[in-house]
TIZA-26931 format. One record per residue (C-alpha): residue number from 1; chain; x, y, z. Coordinates in steps of 0.1 Angstrom, whole numbers, plus 5000, padded with zeros to 4 digits. Layout:
BEGIN
+------+-------+------+------+------+
| resi | chain |   c1 |   c2 |   c3 |
+------+-------+------+------+------+
|  NUM |     A |    X |    Y |    Z |
...
+------+-------+------+------+------+
//
This chain:
BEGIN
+------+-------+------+------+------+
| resi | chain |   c1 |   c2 |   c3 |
+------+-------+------+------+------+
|    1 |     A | 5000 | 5000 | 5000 |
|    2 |     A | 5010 | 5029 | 4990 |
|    3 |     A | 5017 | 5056 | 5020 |
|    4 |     A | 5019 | 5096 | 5018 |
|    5 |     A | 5031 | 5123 | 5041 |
|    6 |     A | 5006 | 5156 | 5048 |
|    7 |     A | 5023 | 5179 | 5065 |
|    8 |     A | 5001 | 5210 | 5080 |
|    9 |     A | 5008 | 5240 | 5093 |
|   10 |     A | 4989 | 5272 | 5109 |
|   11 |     A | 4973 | 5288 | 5077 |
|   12 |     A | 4972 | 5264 | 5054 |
|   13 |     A | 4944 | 5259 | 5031 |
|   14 |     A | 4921 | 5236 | 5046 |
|   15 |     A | 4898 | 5232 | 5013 |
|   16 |     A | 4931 | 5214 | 4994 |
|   17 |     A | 4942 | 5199 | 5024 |
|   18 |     A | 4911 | 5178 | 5036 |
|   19 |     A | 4906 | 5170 | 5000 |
|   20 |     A | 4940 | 5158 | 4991 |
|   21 |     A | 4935 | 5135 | 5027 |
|   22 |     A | 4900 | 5126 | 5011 |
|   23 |     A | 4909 | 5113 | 4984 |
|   24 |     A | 4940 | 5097 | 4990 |
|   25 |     A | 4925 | 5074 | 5013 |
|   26 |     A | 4893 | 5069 | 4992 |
|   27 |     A | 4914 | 5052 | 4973 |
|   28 |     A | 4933 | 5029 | 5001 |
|   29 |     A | 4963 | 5051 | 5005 |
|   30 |     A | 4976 | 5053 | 5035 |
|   31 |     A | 4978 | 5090 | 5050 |
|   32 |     A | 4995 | 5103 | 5078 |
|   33 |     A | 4986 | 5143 | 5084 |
|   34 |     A | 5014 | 5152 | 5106 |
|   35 |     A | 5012 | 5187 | 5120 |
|   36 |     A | 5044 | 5210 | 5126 |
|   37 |     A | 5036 | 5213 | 5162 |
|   38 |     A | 5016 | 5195 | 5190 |
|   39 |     A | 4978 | 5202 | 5184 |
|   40 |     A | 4949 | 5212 | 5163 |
|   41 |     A | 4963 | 5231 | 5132 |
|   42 |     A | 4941 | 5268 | 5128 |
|   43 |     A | 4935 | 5265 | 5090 |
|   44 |     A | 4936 | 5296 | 5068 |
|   45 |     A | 4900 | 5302 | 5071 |
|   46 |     A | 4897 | 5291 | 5108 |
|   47 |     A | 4888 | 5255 | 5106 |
|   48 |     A | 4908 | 5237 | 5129 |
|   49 |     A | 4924 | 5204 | 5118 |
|   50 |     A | 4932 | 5177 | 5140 |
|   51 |     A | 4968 | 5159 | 5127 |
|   52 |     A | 4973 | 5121 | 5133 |
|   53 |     A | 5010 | 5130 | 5146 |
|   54 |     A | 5030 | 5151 | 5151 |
|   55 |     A | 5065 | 5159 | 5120 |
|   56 |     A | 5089 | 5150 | 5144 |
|   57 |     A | 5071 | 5113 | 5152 |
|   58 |     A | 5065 | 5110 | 5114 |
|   59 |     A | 5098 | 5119 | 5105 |
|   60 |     A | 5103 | 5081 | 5119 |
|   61 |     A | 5088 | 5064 | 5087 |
|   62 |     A | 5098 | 5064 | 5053 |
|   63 |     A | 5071 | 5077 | 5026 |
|   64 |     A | 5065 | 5076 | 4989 |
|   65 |     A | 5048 | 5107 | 4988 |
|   66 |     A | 5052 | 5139 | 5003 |
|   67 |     A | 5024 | 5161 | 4994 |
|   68 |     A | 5019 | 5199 | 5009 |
|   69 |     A | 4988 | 5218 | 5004 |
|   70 |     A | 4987 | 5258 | 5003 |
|   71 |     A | 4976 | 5285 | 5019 |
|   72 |     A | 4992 | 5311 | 5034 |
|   73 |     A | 5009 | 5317 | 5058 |
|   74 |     A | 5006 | 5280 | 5059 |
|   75 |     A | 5029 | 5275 | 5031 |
|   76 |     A | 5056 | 5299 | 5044 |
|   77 |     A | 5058 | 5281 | 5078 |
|   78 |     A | 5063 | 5247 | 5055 |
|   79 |     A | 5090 | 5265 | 5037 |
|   80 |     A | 5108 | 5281 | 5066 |
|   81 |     A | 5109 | 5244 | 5087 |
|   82 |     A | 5136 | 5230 | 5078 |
|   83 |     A | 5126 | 5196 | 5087 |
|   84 |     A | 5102 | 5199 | 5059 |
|   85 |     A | 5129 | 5211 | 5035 |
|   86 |     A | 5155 | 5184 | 5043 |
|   87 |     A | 5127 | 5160 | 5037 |
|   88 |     A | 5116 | 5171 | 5004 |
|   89 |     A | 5151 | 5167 | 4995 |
|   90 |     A | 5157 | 5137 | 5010 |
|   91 |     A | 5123 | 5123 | 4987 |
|   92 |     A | 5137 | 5136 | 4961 |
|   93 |     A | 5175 | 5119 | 4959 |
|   94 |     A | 5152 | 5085 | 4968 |
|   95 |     A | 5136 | 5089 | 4935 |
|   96 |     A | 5102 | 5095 | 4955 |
|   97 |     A | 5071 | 5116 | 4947 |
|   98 |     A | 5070 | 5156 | 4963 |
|   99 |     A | 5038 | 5172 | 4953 |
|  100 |     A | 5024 | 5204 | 4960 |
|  101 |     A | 4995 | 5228 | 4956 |
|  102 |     A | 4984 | 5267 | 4956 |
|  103 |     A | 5016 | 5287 | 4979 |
|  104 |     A | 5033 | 5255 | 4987 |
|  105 |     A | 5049 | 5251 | 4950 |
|  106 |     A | 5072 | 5275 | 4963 |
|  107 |     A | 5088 | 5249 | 4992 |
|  108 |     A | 5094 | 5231 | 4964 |
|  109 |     A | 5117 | 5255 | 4950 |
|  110 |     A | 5137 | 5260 | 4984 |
|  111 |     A | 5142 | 5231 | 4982 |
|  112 |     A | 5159 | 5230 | 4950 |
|  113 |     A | 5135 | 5206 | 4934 |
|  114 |     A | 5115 | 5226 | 4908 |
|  115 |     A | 5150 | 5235 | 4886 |
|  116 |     A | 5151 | 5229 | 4851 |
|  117 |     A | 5113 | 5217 | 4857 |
|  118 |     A | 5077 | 5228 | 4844 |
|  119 |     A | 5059 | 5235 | 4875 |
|  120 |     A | 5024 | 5254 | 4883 |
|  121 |     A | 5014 | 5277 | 4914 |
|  122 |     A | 4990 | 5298 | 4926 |
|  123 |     A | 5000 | 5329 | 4904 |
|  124 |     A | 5028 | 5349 | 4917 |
|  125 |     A | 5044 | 5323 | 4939 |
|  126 |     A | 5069 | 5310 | 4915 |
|  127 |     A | 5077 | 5340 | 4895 |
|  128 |     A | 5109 | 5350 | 4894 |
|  129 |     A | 5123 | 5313 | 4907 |
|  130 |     A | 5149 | 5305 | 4882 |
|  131 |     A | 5151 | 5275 | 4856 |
|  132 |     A | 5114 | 5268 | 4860 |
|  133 |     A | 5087 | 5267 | 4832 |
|  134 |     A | 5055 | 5282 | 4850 |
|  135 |     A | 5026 | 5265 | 4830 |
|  136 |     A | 4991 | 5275 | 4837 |
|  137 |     A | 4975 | 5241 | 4835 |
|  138 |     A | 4955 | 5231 | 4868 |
|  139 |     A | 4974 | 5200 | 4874 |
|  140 |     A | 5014 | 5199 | 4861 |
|  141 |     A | 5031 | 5169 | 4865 |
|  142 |     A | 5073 | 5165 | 4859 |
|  143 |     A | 5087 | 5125 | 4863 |
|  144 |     A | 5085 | 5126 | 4904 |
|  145 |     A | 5074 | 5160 | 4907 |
|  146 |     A | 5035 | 5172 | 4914 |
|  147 |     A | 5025 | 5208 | 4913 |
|  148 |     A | 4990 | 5223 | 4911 |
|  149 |     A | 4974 | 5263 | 4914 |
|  150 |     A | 4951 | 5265 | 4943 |
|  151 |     A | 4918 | 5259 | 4958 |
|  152 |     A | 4897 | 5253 | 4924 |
|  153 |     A | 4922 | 5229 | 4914 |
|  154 |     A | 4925 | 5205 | 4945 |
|  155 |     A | 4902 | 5177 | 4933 |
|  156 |     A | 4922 | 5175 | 4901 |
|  157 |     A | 4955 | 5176 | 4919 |
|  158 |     A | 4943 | 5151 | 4943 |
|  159 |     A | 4926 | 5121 | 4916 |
|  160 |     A | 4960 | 5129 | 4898 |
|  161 |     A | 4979 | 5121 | 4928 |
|  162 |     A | 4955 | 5085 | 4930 |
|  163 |     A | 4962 | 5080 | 4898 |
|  164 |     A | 5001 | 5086 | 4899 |
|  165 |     A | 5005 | 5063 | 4931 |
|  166 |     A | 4976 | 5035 | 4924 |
|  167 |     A | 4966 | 5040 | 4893 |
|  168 |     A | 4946 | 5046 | 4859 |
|  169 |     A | 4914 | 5029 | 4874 |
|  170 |     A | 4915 | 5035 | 4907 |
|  171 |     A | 4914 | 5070 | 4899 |
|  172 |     A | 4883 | 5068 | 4880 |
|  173 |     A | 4870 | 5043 | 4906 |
|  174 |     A | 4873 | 5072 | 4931 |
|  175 |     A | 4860 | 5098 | 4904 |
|  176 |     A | 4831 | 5078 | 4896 |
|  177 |     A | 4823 | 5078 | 4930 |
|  178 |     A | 4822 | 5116 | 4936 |
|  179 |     A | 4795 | 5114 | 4902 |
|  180 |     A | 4820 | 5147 | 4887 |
|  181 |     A | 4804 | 5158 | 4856 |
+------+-------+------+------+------+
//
């Protein structure tokens, strides 16, 4: 089974967050939301998340997915953590899967992953980052790399993340499902 790492912090974006988590384990992937601290995690519009662990006692598996929703500042307390940052590189070297969605593209890129890669953010968040082809596409995927723009795009970032770890019909299993137009 195929398992993924959530991280969450304070002002993320709870709409791509709770729907990345939805999904993924819709279709049997196993998903651990680890929060940055002890305790409920004060979403960007106030909801407050409940994480399974804390990063520090996830930190303690291994992953084959590391996948960070938006929001800000949610997505600049993922990018200025640098357990978070170590990780994402540490995925990478393995060969393994980092995706990302809305703000959080932009961990991606302090983490050195998005060079010489097409990538897609929430506008404004990756301008100016070098060797990387913005595309405006909802979803953008790059070999081991997942990127997506925000809030309108988080059900097709997360059936593309399904379909990237478990496949072509489990996706559209798990889309059928959710009777999408």
């Amino acid at each position: 089974m195929a398992k993924v790492l959530v991280p969450l912090a304070d002002g993320c974006e709870e709409l791509e967050a709770v729907t990345i988590i939805d999904l993924l384990r819709r279709a049997g992937v196993e998903v651990i939301v680890a929060g940055l601290k002890p305790g409920v995690v004060k979403a960007s519009r106030g909801v407050q998340l409940v994480p399974d662990v804390t990063l520090d006692q996830a930190l303690a598996d291994a992953y084959d997915m590391v996948v960070l929703p938006g929001g800000m500042p949610g997505a600049a307390h993922l990018k200025d953590d640098v357990r978070v940052v170590d990780l994402l590189k540490k995925m990478a070297s393995a060969g393994k899967y980092t995706a990302a969605i809305c703000a959080a593209p932009m961990v991606l890129a302090e983490a050195g992953l998005l060079r010489g890669k097409q990538a897609t953010s929430y506008p404004g968040f990756l301008d100016g980052v070098p060797d990387v082809t913005l595309r405006a596409e909802a979803v953008v995927q790059d070999g081991t790399v997942l990127t997506s723009r925000g809030p309108g795009t988080a059900m097709d970032f997360a059936l593309q993340l399904v379909e990237t770890l478990v496949g072509r019909a489990k996706r559209e299993q798990v889309e059928t499902a959710l009777v999408r137009p």
